[in-house]
KOLLUMDREN-92698 format. One record per residue: residue number from 1; residue in one letter; x, y, z of N, C-alpha, C in turn. Coordinates in pm, 1 decimal, decimal comma, padded with zeros to 6 digits. Atoms other than C-alpha are relative to their C-alpha. Layout:
N
<i: NUM aa: a npx: X npy: Y npz: Z capx: X capy: Y capz: Z cpx: X cpy: Y cpz: Z>
...
//
This chain:
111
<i: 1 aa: x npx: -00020,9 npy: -00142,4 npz: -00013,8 capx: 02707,0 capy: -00888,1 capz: 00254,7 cpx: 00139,9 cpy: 00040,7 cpz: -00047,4>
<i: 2 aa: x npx: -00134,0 npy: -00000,5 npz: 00017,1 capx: 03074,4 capy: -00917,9 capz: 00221,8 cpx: -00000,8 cpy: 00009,6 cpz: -00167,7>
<i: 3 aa: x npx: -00023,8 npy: 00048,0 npz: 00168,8 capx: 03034,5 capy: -01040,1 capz: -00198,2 cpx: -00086,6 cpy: 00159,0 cpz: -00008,4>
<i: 4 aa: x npx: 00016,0 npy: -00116,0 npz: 00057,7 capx: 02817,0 capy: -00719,1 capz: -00224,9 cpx: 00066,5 cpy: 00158,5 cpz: 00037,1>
<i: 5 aa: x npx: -00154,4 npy: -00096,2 npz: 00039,1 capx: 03080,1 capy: -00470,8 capz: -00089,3 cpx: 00122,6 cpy: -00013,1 cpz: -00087,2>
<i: 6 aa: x npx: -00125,3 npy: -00003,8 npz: 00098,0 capx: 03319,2 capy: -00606,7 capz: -00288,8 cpx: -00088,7 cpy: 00055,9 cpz: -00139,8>
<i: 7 aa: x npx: 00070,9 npy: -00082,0 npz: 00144,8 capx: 03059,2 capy: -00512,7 capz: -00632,1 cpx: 00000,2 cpy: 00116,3 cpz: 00077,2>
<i: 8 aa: x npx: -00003,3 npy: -00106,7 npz: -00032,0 capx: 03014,3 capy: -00210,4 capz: -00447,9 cpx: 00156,4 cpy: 00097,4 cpz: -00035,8>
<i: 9 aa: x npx: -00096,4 npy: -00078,3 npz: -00005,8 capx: 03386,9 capy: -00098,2 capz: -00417,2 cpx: 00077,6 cpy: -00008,0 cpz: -00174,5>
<i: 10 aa: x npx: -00028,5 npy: -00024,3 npz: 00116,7 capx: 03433,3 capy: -00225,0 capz: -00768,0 cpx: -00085,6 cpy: 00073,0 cpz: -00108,1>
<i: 11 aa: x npx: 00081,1 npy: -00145,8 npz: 00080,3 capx: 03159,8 capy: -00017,3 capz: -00925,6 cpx: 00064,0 cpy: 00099,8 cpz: 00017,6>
<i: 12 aa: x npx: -00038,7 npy: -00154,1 npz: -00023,1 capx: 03296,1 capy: 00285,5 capz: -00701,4 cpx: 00123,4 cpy: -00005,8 cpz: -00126,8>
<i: 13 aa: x npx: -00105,5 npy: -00004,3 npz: 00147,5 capx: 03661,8 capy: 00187,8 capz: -00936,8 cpx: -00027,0 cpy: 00071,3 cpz: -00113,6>
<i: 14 aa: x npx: 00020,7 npy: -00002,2 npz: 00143,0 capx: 03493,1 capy: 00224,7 capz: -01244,9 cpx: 00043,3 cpy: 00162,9 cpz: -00004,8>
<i: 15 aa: x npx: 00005,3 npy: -00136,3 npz: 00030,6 capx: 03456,3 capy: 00568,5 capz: -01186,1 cpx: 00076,6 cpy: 00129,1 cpz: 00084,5>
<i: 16 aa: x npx: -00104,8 npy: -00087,0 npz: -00057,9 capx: 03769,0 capy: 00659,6 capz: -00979,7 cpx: 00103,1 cpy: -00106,7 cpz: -00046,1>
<i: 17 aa: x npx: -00108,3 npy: 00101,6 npz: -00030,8 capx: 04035,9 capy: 00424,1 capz: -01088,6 cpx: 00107,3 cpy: 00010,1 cpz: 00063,9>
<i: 18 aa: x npx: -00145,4 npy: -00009,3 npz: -00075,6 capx: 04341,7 capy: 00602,9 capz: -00935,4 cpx: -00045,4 cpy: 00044,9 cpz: 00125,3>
<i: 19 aa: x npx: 00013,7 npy: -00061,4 npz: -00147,2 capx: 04147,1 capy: 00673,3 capz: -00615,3 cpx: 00075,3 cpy: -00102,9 cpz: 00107,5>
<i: 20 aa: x npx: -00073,7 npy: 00097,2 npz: -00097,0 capx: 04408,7 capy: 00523,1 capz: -00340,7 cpx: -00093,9 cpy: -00080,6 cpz: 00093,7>
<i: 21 aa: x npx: 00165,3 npy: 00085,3 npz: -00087,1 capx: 04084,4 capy: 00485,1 capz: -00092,0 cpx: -00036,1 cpy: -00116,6 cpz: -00019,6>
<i: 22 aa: x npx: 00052,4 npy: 00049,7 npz: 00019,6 capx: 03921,6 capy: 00337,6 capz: -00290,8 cpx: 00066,0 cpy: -00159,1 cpz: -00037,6>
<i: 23 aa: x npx: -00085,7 npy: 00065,7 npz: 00016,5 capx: 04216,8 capy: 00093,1 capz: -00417,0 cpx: 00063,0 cpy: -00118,4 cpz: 00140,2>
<i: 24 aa: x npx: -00021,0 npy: 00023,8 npz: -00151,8 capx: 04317,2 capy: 00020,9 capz: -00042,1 cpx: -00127,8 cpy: -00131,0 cpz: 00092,1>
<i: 25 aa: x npx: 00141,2 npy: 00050,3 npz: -00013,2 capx: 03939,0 capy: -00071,7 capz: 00048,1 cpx: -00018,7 cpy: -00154,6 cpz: -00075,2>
<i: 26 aa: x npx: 00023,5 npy: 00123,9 npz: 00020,1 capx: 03941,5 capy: -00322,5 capz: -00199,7 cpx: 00078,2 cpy: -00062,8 cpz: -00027,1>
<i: 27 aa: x npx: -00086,5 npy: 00089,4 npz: -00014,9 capx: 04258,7 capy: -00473,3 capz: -00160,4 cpx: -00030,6 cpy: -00056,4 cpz: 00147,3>
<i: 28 aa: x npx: 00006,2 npy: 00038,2 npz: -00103,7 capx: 04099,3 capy: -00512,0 capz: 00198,0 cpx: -00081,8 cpy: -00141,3 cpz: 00040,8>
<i: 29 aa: x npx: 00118,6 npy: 00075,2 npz: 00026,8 capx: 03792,5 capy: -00646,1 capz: 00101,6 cpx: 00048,3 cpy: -00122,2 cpz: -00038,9>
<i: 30 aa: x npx: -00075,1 npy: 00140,4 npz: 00058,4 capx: 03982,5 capy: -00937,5 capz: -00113,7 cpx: 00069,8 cpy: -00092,4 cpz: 00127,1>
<i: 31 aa: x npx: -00064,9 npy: 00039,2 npz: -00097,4 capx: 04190,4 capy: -00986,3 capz: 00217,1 cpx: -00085,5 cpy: -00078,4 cpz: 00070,3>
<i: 32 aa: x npx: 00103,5 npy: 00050,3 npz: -00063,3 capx: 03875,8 capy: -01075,0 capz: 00411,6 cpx: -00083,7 cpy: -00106,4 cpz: -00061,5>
<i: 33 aa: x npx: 00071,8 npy: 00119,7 npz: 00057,5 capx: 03716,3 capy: -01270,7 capz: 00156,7 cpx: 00072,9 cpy: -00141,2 cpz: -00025,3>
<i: 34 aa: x npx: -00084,1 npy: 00074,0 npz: 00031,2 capx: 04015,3 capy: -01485,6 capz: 00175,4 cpx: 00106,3 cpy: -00014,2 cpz: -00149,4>
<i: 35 aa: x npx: -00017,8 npy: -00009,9 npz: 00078,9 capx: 04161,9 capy: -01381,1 capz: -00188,4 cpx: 00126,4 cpy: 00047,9 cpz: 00058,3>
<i: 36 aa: x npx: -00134,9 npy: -00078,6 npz: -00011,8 capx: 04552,1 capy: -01328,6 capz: -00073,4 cpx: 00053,8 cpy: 00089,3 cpz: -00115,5>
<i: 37 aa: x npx: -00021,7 npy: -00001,4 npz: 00082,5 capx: 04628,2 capy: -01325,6 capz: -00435,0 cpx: -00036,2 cpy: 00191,7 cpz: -00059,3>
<i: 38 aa: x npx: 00062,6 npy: -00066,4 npz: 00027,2 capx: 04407,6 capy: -01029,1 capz: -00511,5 cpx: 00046,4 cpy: 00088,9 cpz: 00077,1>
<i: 39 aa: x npx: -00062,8 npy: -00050,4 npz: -00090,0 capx: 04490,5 capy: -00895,6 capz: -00197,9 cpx: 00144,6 cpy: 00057,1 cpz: -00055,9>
<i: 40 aa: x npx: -00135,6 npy: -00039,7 npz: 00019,0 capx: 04881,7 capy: -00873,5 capz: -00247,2 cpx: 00010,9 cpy: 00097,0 cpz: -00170,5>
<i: 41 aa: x npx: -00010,7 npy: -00073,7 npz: 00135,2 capx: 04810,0 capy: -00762,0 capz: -00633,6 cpx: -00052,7 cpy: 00157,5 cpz: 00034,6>
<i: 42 aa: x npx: 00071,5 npy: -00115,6 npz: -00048,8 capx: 04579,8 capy: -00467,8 capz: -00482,2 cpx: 00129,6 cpy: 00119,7 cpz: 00062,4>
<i: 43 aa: x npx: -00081,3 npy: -00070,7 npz: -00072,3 capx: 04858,4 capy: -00351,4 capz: -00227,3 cpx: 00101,1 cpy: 00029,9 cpz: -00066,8>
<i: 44 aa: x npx: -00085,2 npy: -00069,2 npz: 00093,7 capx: 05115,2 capy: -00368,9 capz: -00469,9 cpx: 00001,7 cpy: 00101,5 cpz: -00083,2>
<i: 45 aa: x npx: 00074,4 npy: -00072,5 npz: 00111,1 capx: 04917,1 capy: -00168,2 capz: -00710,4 cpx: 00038,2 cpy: 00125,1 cpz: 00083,0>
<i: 46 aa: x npx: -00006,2 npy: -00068,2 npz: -00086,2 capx: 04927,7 capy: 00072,6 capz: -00426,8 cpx: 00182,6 cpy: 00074,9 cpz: 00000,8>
<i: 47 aa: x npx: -00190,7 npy: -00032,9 npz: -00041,8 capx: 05320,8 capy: 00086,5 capz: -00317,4 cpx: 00053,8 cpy: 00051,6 cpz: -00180,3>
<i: 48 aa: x npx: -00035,2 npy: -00033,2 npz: 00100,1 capx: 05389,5 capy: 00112,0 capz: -00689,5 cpx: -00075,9 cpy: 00157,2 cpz: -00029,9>
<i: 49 aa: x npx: 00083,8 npy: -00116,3 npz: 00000,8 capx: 05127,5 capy: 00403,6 capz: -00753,7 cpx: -00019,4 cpy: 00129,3 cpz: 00070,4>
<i: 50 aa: x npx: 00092,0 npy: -00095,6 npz: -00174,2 capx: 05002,6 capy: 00557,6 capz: -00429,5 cpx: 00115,5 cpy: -00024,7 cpz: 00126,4>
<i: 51 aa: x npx: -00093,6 npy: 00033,9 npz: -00104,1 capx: 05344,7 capy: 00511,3 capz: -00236,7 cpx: 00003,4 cpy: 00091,1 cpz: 00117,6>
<i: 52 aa: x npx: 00021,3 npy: -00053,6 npz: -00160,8 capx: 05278,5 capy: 00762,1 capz: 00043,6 cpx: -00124,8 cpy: -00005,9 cpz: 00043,4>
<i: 53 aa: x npx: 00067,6 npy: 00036,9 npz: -00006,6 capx: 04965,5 capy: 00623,1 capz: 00070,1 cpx: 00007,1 cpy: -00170,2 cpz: 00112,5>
<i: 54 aa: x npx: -00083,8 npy: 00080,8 npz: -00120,1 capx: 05096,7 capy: 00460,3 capz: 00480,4 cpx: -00080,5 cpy: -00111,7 cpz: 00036,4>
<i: 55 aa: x npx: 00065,2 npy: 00134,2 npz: -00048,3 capx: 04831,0 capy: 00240,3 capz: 00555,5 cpx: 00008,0 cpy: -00144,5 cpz: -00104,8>
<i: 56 aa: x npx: -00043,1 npy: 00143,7 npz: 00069,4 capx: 04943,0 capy: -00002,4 capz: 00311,6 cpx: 00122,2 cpy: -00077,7 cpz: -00001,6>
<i: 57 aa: x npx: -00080,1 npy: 00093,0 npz: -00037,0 capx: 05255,0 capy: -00101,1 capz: 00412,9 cpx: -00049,3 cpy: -00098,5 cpz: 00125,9>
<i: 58 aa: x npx: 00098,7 npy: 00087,5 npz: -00122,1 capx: 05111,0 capy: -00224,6 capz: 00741,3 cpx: -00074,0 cpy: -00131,4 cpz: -00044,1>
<i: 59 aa: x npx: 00128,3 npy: 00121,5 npz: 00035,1 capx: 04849,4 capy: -00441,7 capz: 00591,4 cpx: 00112,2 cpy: -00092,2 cpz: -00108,2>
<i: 60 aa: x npx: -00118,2 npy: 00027,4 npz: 00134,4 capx: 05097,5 capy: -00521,2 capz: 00270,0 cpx: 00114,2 cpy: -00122,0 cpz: 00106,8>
<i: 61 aa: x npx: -00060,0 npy: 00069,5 npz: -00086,2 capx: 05357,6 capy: -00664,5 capz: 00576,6 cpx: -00039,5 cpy: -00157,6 cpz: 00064,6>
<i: 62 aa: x npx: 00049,0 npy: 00094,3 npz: -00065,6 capx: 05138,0 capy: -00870,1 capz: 00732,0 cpx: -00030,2 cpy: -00112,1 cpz: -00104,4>
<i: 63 aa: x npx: 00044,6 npy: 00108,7 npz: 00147,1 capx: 04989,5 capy: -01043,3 capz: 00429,9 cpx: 00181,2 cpy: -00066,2 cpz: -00004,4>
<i: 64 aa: x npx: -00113,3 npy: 00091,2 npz: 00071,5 capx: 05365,6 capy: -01087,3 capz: 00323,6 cpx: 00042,7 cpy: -00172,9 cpz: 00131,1>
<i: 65 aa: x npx: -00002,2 npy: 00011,9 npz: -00137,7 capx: 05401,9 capy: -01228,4 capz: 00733,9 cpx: -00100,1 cpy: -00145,0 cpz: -00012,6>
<i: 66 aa: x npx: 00038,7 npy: 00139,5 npz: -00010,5 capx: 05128,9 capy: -01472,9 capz: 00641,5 cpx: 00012,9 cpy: -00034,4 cpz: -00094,6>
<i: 67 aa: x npx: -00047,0 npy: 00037,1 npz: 00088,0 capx: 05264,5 capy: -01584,5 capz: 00333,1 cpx: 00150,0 cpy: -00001,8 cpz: -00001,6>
<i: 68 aa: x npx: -00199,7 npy: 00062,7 npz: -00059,2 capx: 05619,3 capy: -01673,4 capz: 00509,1 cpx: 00085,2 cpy: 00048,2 cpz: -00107,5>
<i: 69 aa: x npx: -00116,9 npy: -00077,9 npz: 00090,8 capx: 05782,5 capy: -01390,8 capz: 00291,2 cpx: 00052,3 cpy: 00096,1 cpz: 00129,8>
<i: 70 aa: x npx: -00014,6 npy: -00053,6 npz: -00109,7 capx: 05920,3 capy: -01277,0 capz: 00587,6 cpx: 00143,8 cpy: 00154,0 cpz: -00058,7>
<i: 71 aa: x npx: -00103,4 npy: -00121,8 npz: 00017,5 capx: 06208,1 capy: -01096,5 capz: 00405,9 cpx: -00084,4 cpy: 00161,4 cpz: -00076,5>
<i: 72 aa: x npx: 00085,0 npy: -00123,7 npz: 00066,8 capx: 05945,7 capy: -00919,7 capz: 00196,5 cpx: -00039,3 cpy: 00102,3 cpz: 00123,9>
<i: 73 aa: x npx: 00077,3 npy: -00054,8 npz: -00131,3 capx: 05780,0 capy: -00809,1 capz: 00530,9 cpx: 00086,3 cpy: 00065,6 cpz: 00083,8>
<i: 74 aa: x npx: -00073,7 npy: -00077,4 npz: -00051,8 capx: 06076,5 capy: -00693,2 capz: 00662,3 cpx: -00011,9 cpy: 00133,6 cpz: -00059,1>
<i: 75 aa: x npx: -00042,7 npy: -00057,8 npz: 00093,9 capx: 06172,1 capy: -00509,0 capz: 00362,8 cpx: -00146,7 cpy: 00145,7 cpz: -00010,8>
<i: 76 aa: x npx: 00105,8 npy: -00084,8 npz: 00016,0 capx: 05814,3 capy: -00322,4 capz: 00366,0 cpx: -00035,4 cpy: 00094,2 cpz: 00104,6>
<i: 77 aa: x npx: 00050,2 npy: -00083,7 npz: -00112,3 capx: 05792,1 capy: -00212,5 capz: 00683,2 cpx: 00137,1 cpy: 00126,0 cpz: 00041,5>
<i: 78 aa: x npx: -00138,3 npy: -00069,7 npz: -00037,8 capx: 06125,6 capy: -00059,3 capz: 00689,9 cpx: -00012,4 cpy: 00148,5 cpz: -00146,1>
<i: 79 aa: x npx: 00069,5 npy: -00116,7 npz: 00092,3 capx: 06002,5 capy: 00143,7 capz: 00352,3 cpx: -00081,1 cpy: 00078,7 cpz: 00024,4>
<i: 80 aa: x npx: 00131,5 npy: -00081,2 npz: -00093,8 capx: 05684,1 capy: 00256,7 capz: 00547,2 cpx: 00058,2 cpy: 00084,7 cpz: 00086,1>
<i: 81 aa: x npx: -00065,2 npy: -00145,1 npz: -00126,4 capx: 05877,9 capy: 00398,7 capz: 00826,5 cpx: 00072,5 cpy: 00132,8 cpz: -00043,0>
<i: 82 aa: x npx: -00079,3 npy: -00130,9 npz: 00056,2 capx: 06090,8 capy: 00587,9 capz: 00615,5 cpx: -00105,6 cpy: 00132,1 cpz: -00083,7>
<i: 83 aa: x npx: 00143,0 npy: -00085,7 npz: 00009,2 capx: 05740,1 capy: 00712,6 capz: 00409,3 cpx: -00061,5 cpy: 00029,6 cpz: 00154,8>
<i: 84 aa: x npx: 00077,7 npy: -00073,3 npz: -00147,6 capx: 05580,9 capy: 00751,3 capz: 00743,4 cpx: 00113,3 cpy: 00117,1 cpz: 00099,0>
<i: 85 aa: x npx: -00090,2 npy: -00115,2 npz: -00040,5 capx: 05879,5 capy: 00982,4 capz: 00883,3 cpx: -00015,6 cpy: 00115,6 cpz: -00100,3>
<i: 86 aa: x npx: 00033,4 npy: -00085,6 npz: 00076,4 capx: 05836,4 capy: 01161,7 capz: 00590,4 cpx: -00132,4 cpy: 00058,5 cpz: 00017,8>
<i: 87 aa: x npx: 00105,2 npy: -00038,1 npz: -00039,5 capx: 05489,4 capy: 01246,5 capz: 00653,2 cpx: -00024,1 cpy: 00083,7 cpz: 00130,3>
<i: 88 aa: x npx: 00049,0 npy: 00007,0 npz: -00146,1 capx: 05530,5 capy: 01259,6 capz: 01015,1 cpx: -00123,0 cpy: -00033,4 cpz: 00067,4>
<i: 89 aa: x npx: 00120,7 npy: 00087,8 npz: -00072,5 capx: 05267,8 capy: 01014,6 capz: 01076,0 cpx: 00064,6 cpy: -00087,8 cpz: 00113,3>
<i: 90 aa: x npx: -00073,6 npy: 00053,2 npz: -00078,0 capx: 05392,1 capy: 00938,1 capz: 01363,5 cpx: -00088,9 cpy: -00155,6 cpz: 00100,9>
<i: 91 aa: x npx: 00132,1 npy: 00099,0 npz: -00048,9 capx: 05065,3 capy: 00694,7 capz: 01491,2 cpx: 00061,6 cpy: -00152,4 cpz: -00158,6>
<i: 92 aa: x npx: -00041,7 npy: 00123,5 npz: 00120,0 capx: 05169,9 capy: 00462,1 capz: 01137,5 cpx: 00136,8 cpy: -00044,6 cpz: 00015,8>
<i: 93 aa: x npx: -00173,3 npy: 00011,6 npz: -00029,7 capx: 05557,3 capy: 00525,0 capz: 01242,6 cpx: -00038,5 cpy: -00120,1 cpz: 00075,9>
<i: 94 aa: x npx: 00020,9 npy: 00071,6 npz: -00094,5 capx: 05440,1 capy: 00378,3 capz: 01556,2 cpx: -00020,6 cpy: -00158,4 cpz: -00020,3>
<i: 95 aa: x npx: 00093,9 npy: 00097,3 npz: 00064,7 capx: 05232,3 capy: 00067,6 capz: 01375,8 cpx: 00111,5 cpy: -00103,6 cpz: -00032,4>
<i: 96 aa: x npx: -00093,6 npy: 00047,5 npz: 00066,5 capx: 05520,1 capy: -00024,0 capz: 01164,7 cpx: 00102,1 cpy: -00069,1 cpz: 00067,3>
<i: 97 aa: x npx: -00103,0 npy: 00013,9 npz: -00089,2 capx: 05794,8 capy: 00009,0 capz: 01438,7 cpx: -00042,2 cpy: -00149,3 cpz: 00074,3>
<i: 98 aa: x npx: 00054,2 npy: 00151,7 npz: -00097,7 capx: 05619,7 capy: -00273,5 capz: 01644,0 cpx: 00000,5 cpy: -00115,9 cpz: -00071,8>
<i: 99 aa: x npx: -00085,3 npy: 00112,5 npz: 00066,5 capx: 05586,2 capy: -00475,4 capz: 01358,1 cpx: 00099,6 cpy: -00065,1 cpz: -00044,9>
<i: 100 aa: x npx: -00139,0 npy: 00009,2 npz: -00004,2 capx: 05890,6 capy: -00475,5 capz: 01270,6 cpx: 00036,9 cpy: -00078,7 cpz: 00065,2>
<i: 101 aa: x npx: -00087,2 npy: 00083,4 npz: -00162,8 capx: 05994,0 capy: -00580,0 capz: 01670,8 cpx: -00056,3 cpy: -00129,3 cpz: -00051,0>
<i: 102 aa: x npx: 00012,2 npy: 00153,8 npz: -00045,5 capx: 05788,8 capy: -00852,9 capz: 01661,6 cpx: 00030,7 cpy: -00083,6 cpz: -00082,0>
<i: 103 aa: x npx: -00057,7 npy: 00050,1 npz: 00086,7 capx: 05876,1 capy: -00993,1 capz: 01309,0 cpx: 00163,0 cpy: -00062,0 cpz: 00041,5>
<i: 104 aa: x npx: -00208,3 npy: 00058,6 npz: -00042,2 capx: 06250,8 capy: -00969,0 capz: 01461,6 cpx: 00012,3 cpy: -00090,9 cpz: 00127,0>
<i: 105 aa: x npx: -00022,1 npy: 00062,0 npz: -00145,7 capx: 06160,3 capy: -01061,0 capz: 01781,0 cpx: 00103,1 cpy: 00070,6 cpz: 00134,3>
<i: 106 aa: x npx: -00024,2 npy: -00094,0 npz: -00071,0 capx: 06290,8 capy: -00792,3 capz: 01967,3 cpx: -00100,9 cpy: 00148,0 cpz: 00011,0>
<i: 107 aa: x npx: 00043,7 npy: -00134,6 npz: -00026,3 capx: 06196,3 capy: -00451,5 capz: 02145,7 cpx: 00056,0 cpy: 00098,3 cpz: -00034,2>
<i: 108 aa: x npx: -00093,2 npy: -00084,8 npz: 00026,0 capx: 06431,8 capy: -00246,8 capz: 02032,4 cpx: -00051,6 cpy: 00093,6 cpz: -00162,5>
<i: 109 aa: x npx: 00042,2 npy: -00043,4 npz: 00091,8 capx: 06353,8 capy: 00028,6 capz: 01792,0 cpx: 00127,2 cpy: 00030,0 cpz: -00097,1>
<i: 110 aa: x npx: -00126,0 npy: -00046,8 npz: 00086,2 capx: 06635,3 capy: 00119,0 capz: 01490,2 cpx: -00013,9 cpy: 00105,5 cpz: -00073,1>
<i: 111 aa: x npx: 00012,7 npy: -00115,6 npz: 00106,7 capx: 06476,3 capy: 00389,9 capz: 01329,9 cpx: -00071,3 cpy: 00090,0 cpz: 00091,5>
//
């Protein structure tokens, strides 16, 4: 089921390529199917492109988080907050902020 959402979200592509959604979706999809690679190329695609487009630092972090780029993962979530203040998404502020802590290993918020 999984291999035919992924043809699914890459058909939808064909015929939206700059849709962030849709971009997002299947950098998710890759995530789940175990494809980091794909994954991290997807999200990047994203931050480069679709940069206030918040739910991808989050996911983008973590990936870096399990791929012991920990500075990357810093570095992303601290970009998100500043896009997510901008927005005033304050529910993604929220998201970020925590990751952050626990990456550092503290409670303490800085932003």
């Amino acid at each position: 089921m999984t291999a035919d959402r992924l043809q699914q979200l890459l058909d939808f592509l064909k015929d939206s390529p700059q849709d962030p959604f849709l971009k997002y979706a299947l950098a998710t999809e890759y995530l789940k199917l175990g494809n980091q690679g794909e994954a991290l190329n997807g999200y990047l695609d994203l931050i480069a492109n679709h940069e206030d487009y918040v739910g991808t630092y989050y996911h983008l972090g973590k990936l870096y988080e399990k791929l012991n780029q920990l500075e990357d993962a810093r570095e992303i979530y601290k970009k998100g907050m500043l896009i997510t203040q901008q927005k005033r998404n304050m529910h993604a502020l929220s998201e970020l902020r925590g990751a952050l802590s626990l990456l550092d290993g503290d409670d303490e918020d800085e932003y």
